[in-house]
C-alpha positions in Angstrom: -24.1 2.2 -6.1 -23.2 5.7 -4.9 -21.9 4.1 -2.1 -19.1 2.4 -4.2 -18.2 4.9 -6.5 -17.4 7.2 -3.2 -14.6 4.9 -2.1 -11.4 5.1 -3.5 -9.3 2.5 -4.9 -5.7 2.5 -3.9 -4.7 1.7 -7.1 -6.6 5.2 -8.7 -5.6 8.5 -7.7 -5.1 11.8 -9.1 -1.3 10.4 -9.8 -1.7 8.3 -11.6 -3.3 4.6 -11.8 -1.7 1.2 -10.9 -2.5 -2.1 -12.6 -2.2 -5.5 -12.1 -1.6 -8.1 -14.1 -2.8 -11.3 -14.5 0.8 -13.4 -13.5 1.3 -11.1 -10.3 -2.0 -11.9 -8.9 -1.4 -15.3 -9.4 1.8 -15.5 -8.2 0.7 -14.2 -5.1 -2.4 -16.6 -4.9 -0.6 -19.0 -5.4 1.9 -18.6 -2.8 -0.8 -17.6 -0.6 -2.6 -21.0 -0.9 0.8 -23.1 -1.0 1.5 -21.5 2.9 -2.2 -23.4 4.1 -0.3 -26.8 5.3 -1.6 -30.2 3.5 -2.1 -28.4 0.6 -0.3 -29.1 -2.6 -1.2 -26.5 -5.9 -1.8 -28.0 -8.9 -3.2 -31.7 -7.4 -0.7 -34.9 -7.3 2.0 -35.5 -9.5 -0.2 -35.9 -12.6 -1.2 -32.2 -12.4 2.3 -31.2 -11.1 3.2 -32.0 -14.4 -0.2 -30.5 -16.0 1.2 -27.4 -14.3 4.8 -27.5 -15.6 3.9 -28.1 -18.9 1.5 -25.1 -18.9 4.6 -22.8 -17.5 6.8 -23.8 -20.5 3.7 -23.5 -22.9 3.3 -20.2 -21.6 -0.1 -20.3 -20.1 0.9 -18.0 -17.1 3.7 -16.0 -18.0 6.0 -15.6 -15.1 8.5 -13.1 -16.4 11.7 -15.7 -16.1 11.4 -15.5 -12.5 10.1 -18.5 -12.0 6.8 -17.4 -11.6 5.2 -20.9 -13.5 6.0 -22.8 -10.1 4.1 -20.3 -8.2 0.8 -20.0 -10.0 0.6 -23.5 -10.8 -2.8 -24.8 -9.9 -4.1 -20.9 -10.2 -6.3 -18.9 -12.6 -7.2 -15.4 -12.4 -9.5 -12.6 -14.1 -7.9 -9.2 -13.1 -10.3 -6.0 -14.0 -9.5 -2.9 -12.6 -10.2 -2.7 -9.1 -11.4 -6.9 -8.7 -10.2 -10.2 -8.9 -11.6 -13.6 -9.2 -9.5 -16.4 -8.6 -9.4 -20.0 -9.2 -7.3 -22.6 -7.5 -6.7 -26.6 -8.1 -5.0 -28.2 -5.3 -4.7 -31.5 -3.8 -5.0 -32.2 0.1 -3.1 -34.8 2.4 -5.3 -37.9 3.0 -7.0 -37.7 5.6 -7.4 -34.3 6.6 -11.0 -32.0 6.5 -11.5 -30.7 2.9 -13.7 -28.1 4.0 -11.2 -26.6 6.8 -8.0 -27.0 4.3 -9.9 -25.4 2.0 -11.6 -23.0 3.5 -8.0 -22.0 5.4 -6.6 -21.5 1.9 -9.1 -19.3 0.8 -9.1 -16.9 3.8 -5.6 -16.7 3.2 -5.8 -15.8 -0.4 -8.3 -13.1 -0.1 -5.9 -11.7 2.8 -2.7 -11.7 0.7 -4.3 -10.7 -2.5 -6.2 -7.8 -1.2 -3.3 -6.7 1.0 -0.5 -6.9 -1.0 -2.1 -5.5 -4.6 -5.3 -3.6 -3.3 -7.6 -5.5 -5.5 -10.9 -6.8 -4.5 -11.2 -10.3 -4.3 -14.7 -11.3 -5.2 -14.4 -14.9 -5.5 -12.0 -17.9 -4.9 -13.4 -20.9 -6.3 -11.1 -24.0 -5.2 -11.4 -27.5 -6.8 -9.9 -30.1 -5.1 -8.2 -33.1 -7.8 -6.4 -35.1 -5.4 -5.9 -36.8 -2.7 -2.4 -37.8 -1.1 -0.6 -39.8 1.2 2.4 -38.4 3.7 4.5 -40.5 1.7 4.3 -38.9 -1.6 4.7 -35.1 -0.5 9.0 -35.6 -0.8 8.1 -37.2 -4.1 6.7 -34.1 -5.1 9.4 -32.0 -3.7 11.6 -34.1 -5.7 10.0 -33.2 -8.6 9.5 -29.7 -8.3 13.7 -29.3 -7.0 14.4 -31.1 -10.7 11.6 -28.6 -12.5 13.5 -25.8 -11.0 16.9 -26.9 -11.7 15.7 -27.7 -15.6 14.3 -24.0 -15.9 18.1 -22.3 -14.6 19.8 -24.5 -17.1 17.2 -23.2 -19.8 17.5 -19.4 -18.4 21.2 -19.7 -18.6 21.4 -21.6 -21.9 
């Protein structure tokens, strides 16, 4: 224990103290995640819209920057020097679900710790679907019309 109370978070010094909240981390999760190829955050289009509706409900507030499309599929508990986070995704049909996911957690524990100095202590990943090839541009689709729908609403 005196071992960790001897190293100094980034985000405390004798400045001052930074903090993190909950939509940042998951923005960046989520990005983090959505750049492991044959991954899709949030699961097929069922959860794509699960995850829209939950950015206009206001379950991760993104700021008006859009941030609903970037955390969609992602949870996160944010103390003052950890973070745990949680991810739903679905993976292209017939790749390994182990490797994908294990690919997208590497990368979120990379990006998260990098970019906000947190600790991450766990990513917990549930997998809700499974797709074909053929319905990733479906998706795409979908998310092009989501964003077009939130400028209108920003500049209405």
């Amino acid at each position: 224990m005196t071992e960790r109370s001897s190293q100094s978070s980034p985000l405390k010094t004798d400045k001052g103290t930074t903090t993190m909240s909950n939509a940042v981390v998951s923005q960046i999760a989520g990005i983090a995640a959505q750049e492991v190829e044959k991954v899709q955050m949030g699961g097929g289009a069922s959860a794509a819209v699960g995850g829209f509706l939950q950015s206009v409900t206001g379950s991760v507030s993104g700021g008006g920057s859009g941030g609903g499309n970037f955390s969609k599929g992602v949870s996160v508990e944010v103390g003052e020097e950890e973070a745990a986070v949680d991810l739903t995704m679905a993976i292209e049909y017939g790749q390994s679900i182990p490797q994908i996911t294990e690919a997208a957690r590497r990368n979120v524990i990379s990006k998260v710790e990098s970019l906000t100095g947190l600790k991450v202590t766990e990513v917990n990943i549930t997998v809700n679907d499974v797709q074909t090839p053929e319905e990733r541009p479906r998706l795409e689709e979908q998310k092009t019309v989501e964003r077009q729908a939130r400028q209108q609403e920003q500049q209405a």
